[in-house]
N, C-alpha and C positions, 0 to 999 in steps of 0.2 A: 703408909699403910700397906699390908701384904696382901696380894693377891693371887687364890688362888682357882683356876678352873677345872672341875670336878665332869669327866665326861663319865654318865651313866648310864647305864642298861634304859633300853627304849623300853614307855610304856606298855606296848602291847605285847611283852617278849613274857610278862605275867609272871616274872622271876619276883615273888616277893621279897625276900630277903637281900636282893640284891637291890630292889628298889628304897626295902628302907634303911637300908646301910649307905645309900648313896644321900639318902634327908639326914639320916644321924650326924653326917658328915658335914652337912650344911649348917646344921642346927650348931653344932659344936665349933663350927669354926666361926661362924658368927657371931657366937656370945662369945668367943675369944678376941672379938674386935677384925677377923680378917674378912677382907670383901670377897665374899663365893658367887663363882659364877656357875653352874649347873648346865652341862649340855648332854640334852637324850636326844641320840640321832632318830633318822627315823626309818623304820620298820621296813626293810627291803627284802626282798628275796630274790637274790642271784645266784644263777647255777650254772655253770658251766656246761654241762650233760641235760639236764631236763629230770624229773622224776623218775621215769622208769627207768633212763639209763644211770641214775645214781645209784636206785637198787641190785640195780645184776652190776654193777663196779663192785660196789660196795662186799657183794657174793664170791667175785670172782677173786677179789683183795684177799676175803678170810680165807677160802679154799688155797690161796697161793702163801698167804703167811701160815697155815697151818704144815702144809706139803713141805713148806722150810721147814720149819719146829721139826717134825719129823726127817727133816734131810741132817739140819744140823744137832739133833741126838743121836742119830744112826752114826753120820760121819766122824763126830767132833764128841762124840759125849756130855754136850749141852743141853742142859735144860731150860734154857733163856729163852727160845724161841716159842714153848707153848705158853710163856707168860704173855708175851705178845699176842698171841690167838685167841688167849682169852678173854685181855680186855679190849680187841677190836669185836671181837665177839659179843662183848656186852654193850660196846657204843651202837653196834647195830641195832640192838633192842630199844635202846632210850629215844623215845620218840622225841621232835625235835616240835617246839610253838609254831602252830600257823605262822603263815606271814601275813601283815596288815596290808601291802601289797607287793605284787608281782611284777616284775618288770625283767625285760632281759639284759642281758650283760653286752655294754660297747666293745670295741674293737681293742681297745686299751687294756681294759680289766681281760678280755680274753688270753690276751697275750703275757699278760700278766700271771693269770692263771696257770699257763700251759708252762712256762719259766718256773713258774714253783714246783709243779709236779716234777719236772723234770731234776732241778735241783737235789726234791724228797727223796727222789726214786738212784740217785746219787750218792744221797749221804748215807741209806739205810744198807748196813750191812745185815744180810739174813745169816752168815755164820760168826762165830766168836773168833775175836783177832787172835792167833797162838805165835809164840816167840819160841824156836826152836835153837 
């Protein structure tokens, strides 16, 4: 028999669509004879920064990918950059679910964290690659 285990959107995250695509999924693979196991983790909220410092990052990020857009149209003649400003500009707006609880971040996941940024802040080219 096939088994397979379906990890889904945590209850209190209020995504419904997402909650019942993750039962369709169940339902459907069941009457198809396979054994579904379902895991909804559970509801954390971890930050690295704390709220107020995610706000003014968050601020200082668009102000800084916008000043590109504008460096790399002025410089380079790309317009790639203010698509980037835009949609960081609109994930600022999209407010995000309460957390069900709050807890802070171990020394592991910090370090974790600060590796990724650094990695992001790495790979992101703010101008367009040109071959001369």
């Amino acid at each position: 028999m096939k088994k397979v285990l379906l990890v889904c959107n945590y209850l209190a995250d209020a995504q419904q669509s997402m909650l019942r695509f993750g039962d369709l999924l169940h339902r459907v693979l069941s009457r198809d004879g396979i054994d579904v196991e379902i895991i909804r983790p559970a509801a954390r909220a971890l930050s690295l920064f704390g709220g107020r410092a995610h706000r003014i990052i968050g601020r200082i990020a668009f102000v800084s990918v916008a000043v590109l857009a504008l460096l790399g149209f002025w410089l380079h003649g790309s317009p790639s950059g203010f698509l980037y400003a835009v949609l960081l500009g609109i994930m600022m707006k999209v407010p995000h679910p309460p957390p069900a609880i709050m807890e802070p971040l171990g020394t592991k996941r910090i370090l974790i964290a600060i590796v990724t940024l650094i990695v992001f802040m790495l790979c992101f080219l703010p101008f367009p690659i040109t071959m001369t």
